[in-house]
MARBAKE-66664 format. One line per field, with one value per residue: residue number from 1; residue in three letters; x, y, z of N, C-alpha, C in turn. Coordinates in pm, whole numbers, plus 32768, in hexadecimal, padded with zeros to 4 digits. Layout:
i: NUM	...
aa: ALA	...
nX: X	...
nY: Y	...
nZ: Z	...
caX: X	...
caY: Y	...
caZ: Z	...
cX: X	...
cY: Y	...
cZ: Z	...
This chain:
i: 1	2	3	4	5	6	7	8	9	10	11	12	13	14	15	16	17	18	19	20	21	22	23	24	25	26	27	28	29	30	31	32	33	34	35	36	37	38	39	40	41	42	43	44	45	46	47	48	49	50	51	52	53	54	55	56	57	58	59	60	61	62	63	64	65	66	67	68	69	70	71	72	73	74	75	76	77	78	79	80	81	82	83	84	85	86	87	88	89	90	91	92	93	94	95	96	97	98	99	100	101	102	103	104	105	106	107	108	109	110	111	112	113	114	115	116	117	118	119	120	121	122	123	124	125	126	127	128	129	130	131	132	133	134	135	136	137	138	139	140	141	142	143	144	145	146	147	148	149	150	151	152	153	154	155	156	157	158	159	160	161	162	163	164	165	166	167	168	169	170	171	172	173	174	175	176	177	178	179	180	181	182	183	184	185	186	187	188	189	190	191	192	193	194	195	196	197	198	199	200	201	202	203	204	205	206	207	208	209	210	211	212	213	214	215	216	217	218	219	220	221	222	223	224	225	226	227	228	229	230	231	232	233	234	235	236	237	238	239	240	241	242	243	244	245	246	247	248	249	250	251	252	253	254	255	256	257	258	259	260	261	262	263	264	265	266	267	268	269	270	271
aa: UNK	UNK	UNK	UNK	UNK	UNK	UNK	UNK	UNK	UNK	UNK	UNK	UNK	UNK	UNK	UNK	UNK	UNK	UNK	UNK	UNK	UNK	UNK	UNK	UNK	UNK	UNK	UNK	UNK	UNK	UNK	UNK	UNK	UNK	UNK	UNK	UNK	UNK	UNK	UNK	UNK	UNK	UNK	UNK	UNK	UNK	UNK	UNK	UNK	UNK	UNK	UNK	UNK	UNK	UNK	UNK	UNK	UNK	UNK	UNK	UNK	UNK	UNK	UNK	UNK	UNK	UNK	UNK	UNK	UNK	UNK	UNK	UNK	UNK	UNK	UNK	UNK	UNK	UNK	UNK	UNK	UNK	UNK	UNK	UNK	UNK	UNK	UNK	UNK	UNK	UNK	UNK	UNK	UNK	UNK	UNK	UNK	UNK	UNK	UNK	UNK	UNK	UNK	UNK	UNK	UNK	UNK	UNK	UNK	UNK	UNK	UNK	UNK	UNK	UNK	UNK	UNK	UNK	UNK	UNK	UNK	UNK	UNK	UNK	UNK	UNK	UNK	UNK	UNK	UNK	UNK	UNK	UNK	UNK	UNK	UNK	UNK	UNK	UNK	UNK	UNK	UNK	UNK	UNK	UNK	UNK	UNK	UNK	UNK	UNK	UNK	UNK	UNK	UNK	UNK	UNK	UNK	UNK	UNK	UNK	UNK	UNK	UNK	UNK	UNK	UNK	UNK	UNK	UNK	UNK	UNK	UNK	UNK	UNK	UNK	UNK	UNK	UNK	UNK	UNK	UNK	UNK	UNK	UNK	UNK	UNK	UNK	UNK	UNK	UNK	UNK	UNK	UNK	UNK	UNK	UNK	UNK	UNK	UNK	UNK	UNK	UNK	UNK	UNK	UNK	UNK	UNK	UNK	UNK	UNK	UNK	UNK	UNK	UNK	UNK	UNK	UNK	UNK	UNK	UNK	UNK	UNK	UNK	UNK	UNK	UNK	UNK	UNK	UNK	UNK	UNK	UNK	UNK	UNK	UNK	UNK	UNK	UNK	UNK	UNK	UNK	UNK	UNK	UNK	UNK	UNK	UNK	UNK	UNK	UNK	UNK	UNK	UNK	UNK	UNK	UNK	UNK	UNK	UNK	UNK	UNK	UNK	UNK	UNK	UNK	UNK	UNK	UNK	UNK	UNK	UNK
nX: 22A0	228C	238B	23DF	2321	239E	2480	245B	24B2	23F1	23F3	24F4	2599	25FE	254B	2428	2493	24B3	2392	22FE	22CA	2200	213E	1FF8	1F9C	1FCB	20DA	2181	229E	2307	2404	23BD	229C	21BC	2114	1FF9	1EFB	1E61	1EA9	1F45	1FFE	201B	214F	215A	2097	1F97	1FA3	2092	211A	2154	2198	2186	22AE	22F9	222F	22AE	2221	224F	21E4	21CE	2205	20FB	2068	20F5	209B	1FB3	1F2B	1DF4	1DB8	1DF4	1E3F	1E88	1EFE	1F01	1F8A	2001	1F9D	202D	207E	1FA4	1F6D	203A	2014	1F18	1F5A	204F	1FCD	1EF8	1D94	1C6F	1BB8	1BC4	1BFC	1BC6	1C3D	1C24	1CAA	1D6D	1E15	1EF1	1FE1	20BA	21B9	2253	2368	2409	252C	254C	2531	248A	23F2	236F	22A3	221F	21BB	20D0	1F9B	1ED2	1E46	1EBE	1FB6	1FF2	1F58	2016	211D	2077	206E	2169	2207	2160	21EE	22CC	22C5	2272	2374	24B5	259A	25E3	2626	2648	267C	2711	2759	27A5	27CF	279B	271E	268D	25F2	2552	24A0	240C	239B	2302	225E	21C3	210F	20AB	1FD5	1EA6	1D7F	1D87	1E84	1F25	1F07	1F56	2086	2118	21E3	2273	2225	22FA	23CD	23E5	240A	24F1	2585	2558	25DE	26DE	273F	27BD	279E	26C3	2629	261C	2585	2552	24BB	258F	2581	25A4	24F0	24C1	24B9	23D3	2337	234A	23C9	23D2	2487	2502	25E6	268C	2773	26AF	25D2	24D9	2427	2308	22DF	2269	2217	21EA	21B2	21C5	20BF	2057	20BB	2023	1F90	203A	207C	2137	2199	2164	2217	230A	22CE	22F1	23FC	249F	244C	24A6	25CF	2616	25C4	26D1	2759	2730	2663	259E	2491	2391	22E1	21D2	2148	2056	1EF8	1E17	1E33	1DCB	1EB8	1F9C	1F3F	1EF9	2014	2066	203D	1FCC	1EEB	1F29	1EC6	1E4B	1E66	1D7A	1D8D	1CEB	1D1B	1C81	1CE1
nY: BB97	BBC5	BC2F	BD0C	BDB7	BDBE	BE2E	BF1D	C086	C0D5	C06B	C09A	C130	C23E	C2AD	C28C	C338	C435	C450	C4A5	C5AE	C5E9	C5CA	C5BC	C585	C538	C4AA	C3B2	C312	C1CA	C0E0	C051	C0BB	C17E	C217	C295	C33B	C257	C18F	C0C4	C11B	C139	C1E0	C2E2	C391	C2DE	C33E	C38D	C295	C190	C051	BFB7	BF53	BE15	BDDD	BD96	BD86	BDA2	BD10	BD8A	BE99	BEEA	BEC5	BF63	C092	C068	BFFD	C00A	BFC4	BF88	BFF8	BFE9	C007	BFE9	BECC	BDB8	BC89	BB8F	BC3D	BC78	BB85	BB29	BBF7	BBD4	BAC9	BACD	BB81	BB9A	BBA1	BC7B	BCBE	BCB8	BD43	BD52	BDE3	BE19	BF01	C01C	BFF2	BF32	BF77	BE86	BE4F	BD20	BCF9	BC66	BBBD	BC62	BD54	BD23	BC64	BCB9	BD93	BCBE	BC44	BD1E	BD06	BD20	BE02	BECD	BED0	BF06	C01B	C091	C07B	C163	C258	C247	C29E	C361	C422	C403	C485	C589	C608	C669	C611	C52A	C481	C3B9	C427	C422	C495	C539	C662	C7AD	C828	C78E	C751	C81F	C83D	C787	C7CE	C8DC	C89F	C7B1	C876	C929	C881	C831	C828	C71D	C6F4	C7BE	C830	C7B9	C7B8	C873	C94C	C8BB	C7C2	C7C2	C7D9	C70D	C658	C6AF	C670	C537	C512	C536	C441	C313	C266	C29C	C367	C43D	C3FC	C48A	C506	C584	C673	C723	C7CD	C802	C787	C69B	C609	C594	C490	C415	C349	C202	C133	C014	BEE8	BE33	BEB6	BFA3	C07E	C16A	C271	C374	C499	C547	C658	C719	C7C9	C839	C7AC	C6AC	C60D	C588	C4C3	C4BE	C45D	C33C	C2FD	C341	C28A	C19D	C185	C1A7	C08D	BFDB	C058	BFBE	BEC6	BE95	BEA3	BDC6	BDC7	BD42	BDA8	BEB5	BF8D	C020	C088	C0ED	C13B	C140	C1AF	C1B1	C15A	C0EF	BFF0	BFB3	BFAB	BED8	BE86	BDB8	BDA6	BDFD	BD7D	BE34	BE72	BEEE	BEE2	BEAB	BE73	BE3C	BE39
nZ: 238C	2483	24CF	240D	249F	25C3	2592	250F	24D7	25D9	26A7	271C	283A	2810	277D	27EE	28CF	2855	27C1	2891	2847	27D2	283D	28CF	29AF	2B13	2BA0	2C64	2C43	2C3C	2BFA	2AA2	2AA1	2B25	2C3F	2C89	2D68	2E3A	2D41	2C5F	2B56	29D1	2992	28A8	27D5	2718	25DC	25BA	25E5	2547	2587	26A5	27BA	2869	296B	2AB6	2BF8	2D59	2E96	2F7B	2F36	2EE8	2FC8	306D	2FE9	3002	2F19	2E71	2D69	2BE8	2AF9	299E	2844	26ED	26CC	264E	261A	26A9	2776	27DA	285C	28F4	29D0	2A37	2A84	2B5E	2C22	2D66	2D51	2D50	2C92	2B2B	29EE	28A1	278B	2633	2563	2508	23A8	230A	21DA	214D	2057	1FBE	1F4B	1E14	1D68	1C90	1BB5	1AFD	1B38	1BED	1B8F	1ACA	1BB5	1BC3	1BA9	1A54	1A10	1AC2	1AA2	1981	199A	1A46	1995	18DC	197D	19B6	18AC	187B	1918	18C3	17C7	1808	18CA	1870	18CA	19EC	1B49	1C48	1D5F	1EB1	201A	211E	2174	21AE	20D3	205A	2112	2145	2062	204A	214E	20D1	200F	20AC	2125	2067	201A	2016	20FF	220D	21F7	2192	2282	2348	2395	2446	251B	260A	259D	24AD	2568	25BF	24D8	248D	2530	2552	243A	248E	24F6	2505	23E6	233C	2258	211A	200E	1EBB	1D9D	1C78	1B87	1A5E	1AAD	1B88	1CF2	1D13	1DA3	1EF3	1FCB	210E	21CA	2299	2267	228C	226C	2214	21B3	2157	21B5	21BB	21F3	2208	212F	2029	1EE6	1DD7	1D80	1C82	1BD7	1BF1	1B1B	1ABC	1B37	1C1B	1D11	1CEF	1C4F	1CB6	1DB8	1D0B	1CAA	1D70	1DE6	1CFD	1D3C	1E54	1DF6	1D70	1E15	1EB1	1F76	206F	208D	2050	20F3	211C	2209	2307	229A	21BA	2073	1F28	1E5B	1EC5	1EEC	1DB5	1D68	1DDD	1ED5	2001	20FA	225E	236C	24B2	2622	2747	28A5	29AE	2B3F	2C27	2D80
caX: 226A	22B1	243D	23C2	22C7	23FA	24EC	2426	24B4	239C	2440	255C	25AF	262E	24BB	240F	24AE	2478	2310	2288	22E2	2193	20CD	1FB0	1F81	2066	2101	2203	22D3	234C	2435	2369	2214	2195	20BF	1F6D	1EC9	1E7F	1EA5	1FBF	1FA7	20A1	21A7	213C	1FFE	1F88	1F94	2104	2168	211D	217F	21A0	22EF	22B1	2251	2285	21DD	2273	215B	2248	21E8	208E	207D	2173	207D	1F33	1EBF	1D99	1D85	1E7B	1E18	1EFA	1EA4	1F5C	1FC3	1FEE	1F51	2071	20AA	1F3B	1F83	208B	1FF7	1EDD	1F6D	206A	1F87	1E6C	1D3F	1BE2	1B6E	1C10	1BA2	1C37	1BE7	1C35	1CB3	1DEF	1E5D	1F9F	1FE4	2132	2215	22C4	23D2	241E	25A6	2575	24BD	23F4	2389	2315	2256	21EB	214E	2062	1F31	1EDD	1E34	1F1C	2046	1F9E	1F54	20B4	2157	205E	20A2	2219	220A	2147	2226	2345	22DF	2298	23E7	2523	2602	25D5	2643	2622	26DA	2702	2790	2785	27E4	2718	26CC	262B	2580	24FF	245A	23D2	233E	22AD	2201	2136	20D6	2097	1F66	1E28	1D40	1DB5	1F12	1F7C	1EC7	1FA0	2109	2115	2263	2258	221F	231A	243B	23D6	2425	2567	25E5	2567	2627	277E	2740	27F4	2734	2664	264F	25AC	258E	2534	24EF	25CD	2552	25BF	243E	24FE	24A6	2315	2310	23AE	23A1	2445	249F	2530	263D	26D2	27AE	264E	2570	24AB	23BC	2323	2290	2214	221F	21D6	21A4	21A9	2026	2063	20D0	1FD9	1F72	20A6	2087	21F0	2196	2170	228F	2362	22E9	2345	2493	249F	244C	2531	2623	25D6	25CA	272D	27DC	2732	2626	2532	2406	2385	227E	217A	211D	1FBD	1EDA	1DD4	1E2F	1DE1	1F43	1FBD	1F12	1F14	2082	2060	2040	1F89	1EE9	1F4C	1E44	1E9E	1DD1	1D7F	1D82	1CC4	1D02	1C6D	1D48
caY: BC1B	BBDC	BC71	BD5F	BDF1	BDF4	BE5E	BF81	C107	C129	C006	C0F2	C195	C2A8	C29C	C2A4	C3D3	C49C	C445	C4E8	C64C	C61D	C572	C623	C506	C539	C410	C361	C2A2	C154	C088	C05F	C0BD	C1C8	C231	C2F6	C32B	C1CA	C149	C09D	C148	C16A	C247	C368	C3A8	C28E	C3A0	C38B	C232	C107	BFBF	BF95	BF12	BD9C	BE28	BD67	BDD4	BD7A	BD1C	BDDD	BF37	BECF	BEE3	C016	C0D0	C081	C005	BFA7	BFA6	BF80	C024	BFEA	C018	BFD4	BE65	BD20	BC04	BB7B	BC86	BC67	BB04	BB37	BC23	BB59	BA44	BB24	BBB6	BB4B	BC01	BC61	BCBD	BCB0	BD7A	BD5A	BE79	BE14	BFAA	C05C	BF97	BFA2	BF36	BE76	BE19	BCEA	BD12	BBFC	BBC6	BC8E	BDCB	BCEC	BC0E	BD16	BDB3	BC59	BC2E	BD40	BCDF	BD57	BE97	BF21	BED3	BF70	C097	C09B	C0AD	C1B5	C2B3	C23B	C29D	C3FE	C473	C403	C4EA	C628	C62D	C661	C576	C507	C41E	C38A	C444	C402	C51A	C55D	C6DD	C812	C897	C75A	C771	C8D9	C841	C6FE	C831	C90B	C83C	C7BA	C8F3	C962	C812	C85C	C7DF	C70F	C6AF	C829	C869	C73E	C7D0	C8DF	C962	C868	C738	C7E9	C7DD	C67E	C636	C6B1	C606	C4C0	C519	C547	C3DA	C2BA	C202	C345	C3C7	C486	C3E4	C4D8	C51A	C5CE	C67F	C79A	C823	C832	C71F	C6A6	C59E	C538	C3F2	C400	C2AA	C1E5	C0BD	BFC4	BE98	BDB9	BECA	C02A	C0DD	C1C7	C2C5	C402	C4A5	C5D2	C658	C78D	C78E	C857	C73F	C61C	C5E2	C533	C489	C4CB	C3F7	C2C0	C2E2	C348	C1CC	C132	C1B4	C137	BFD7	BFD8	C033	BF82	BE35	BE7A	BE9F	BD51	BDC6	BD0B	BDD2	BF38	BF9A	C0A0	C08D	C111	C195	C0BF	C1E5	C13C	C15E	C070	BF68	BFD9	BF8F	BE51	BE92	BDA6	BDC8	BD8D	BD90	BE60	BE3F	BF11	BE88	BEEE	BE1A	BE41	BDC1
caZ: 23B0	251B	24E2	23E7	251C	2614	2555	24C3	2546	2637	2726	2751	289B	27CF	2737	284F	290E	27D6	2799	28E9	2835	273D	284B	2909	2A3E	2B92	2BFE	2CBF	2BDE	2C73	2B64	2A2B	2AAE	2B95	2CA5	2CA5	2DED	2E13	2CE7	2C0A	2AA8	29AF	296E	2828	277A	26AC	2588	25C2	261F	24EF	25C2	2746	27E0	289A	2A0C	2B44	2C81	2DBD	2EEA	2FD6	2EF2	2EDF	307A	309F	2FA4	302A	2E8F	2E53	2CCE	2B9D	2A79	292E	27CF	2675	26E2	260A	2670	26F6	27CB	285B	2894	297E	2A32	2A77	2AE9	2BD3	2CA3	2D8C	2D06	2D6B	2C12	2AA4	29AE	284E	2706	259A	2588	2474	235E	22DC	218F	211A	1FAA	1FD7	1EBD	1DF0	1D57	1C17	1B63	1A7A	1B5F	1C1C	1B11	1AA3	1BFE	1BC6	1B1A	19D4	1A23	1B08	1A4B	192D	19F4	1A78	1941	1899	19B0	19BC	182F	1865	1983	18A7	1777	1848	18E6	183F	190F	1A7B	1B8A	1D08	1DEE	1F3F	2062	21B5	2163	21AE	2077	202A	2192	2148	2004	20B6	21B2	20A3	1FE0	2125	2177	1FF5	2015	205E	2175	2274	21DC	21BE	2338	23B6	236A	24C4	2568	265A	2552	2478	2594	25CE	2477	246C	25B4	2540	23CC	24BB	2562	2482	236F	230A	21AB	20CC	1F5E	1E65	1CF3	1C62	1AF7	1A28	1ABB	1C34	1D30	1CDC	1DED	1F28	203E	2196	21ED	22E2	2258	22F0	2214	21D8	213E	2158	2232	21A6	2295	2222	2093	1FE2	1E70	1DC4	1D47	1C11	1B88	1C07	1A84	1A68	1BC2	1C4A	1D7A	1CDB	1C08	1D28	1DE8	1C9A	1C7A	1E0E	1DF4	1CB8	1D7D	1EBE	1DBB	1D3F	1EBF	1ED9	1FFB	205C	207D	2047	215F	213A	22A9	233C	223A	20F1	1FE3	1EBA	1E14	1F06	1EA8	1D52	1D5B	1E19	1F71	2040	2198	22CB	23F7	2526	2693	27AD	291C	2A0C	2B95	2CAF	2DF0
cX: 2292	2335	2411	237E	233F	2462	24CD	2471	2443	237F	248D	2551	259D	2577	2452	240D	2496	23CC	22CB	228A	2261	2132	208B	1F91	2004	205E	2169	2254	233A	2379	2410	22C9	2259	210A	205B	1F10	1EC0	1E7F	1F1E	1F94	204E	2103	219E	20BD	200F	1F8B	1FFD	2168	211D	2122	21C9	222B	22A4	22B9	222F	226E	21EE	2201	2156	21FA	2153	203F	209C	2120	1FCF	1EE0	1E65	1D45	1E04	1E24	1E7C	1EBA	1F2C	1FDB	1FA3	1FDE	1FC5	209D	204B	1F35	1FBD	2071	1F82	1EEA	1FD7	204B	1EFB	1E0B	1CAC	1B86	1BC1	1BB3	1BF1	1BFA	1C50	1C46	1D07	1DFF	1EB1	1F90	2089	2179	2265	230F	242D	24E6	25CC	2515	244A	23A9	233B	2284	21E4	2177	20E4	1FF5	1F14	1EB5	1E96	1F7C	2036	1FB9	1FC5	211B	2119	206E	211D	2251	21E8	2193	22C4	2320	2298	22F7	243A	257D	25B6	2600	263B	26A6	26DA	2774	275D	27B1	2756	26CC	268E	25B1	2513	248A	23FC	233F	22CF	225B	2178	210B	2097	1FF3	1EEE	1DD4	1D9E	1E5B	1F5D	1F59	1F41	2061	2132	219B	229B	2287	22B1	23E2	242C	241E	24DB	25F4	25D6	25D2	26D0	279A	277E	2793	26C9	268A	25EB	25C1	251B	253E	24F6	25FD	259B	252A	2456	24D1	23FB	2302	235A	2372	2416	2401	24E3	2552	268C	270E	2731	261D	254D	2437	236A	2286	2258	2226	21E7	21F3	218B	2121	200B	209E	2095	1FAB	1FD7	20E2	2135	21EF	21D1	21BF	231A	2344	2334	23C2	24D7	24A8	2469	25C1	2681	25FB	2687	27A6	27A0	26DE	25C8	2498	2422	22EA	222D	2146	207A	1F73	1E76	1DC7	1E34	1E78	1F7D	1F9B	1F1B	1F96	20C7	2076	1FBF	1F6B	1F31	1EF9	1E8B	1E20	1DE3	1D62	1D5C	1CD2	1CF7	1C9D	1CDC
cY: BC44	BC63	BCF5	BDB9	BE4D	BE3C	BEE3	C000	C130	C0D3	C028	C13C	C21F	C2D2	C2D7	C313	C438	C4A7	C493	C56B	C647	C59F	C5C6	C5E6	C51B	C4D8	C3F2	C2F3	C23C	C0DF	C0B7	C080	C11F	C1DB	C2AC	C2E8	C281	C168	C11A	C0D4	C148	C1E5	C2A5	C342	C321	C2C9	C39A	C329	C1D7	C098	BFEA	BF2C	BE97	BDFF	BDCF	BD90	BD72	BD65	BD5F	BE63	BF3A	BEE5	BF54	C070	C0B9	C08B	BFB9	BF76	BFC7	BF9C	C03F	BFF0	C030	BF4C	BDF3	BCCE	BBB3	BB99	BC83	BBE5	BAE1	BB89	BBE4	BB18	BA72	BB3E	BB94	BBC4	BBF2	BC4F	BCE0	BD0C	BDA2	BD85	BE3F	BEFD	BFBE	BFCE	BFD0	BF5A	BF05	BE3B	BDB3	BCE8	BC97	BC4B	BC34	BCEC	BD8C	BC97	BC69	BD51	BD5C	BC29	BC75	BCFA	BD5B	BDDB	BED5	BF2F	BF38	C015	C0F2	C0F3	C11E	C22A	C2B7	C2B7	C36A	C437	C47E	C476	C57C	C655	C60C	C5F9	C582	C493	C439	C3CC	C429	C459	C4F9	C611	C740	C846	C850	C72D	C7B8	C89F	C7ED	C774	C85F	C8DF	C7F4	C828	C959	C917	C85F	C7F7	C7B9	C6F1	C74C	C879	C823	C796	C865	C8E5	C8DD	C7E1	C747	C7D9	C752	C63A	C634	C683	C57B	C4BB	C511	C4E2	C378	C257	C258	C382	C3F7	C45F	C42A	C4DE	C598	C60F	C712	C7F6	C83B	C799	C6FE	C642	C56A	C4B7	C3D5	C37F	C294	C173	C0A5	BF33	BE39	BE31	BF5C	C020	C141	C215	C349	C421	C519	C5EF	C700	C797	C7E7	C7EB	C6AF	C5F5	C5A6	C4F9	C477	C46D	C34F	C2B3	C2D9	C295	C18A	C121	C184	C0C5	BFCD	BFD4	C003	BEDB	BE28	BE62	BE18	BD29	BD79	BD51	BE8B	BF51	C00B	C0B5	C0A8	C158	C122	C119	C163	C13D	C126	BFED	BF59	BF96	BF05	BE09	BE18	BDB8	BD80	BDF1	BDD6	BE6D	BED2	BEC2	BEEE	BE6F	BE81	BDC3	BD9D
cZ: 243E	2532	24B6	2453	2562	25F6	24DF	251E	25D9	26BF	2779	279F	285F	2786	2780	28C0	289A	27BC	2810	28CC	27E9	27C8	28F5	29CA	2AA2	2BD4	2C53	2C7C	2C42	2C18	2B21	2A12	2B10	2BFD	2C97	2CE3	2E1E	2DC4	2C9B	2B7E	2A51	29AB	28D7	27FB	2738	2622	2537	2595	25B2	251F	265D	2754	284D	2928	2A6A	2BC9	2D00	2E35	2F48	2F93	2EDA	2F62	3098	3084	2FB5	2F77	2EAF	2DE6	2C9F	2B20	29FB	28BB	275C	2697	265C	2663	26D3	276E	2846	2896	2913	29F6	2AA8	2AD5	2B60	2C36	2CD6	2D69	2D5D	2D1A	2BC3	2A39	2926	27C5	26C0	25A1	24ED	241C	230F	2239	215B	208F	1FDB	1F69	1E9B	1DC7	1CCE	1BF5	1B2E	1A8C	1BBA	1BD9	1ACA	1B1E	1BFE	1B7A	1AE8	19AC	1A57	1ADF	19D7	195E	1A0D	1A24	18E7	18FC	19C6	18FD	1833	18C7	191B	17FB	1786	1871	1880	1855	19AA	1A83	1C1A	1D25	1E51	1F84	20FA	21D6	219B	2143	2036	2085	216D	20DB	202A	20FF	2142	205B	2038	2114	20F5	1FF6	2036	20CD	21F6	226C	21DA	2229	235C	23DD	23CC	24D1	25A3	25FB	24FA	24E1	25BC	255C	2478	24D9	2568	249C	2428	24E0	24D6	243D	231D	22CB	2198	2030	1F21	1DCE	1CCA	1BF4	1AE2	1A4E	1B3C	1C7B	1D31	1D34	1E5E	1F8F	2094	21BD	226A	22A1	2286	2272	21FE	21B2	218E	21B2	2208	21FA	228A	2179	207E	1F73	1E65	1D3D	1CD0	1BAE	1BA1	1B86	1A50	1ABE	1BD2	1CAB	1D5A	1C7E	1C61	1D6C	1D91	1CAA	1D33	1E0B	1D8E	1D32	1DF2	1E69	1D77	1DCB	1EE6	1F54	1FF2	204D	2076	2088	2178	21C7	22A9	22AC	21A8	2099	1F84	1E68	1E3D	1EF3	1E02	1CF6	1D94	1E8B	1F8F	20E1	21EF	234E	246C	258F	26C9	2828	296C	2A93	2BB9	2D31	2E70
């Protein structure tokens, strides 16, 4: 999990300078962390950001900067470990906080399948079954195009509540910077009924990311979502990846599909 962590998009420089466009906090960015009044905090909304790059804090910038607290949040244990033991402390202060959930993906479809238990599999295949005799034909696409952007967009913004609030100008030009950065798709299904589901990702040669999603909700009676993952970790299990990573978030369809957790902290020191 450790690699998986570091080696997630939201480690990336390139990541990083992009993320302060959707984030409301003014800082001072130094490396992989930044500065707020005197405090060390991270770099983008937690809203934003699913796992924290490893951050080392010099004692030199700790002096220069007059801190006298470090406040981080969406760490693995590992991560609070090291910080820990790093730096001299006055007080520690460590929050059970987000949880992410992740697929590790076995070598084959049917063992996949086979790992669910017996409900879910079940399940699986009777909405695999009714999605497959409402549409005509379909299949997984995957794009980095606009006109499968635009659909990605409207669809948010079609949602109700907070999922078609979330999807602003702002969030919306965020999107389509991080879509221009390398490893950033958009896999989509792709029916004689138009596109009923998409999932902007982030892949890298071990496995998926997946980071944000959207559905066209005239058709949730024939859950497009969870046919769209399927047709993902299908074909995620045939390139041979290792895992498929729902990130932050305990929708049940994640687990459903055979996500398990994974614990994430907050840190609060005082120096």
């Amino acid at each position: 999990m450790k690699e998986q962590v570091l080696e997630s998009p939201f480690c990336k420089i390139e990541f990083l300078e992009l993320v302060d466009i959707v984030s409301e906090e003014k800082t001072t960015k130094l490396a992989n962390y930044a500065i707020s009044d005197s405090s060390i905090v991270n770099i983008g909304d937690r809203d934003f950001v699913d796992y924290r790059p490893d951050i080392s804090i010099d004692s030199q910038v700790l002096k220069d900067n007059n801190i006298s607290s470090i406040s981080f949040d969406s760490l693995h244990f590992f991560q609070v470990q090291n910080l820990v033991e790093d730096i001299d402390t006055k007080s520690v202060k460590i929050k059970k906080s987000d949880v992410a959930v992740n697929l590790i993906l076995p070598k084959t479809y049917e063992e996949y399948l086979e790992s669910l238990n017996k409900k879910n599999r079940h399940e699986l295949r009777r909405k695999k079954r009714k999605f497959d005799n409402e549409t005509t034909s379909y299949e997984l696409g995957e794009s980095k195009e606009q006109d499968i952007f635009d659909i990605f967009i409207s669809q948010h913004r079609e949602s109700k509540g907070e999922k078609g609030e979330f999807m602003t100008e702002v969030v919306e030009i965020y999107f389509r910077n991080l879509l221009n950065l390398q490893g950033w798709k958009i896999y989509y299904t792709n029916t004689d009924k138009g596109v009923l589901s998409t999932a902007f990702c982030y892949e890298n040669e071990d496995g998926c990311y997946l980071y944000n999603s959207s559905r066209n909700n005239e058709f949730n009676s024939i859950n497009p979502g969870i046919v769209l993952n399927d047709l993902i970790i299908q074909r995620l299990i045939d390139r041979g990846m290792a895992f498929f990573d729902f990130l932050k978030g305990t929708e049940r369809y994640k687990y459903d599909l055979g996500g398990k957790s994974v614990q994430l902290y907050d840190l609060a020191i005082e120096l």
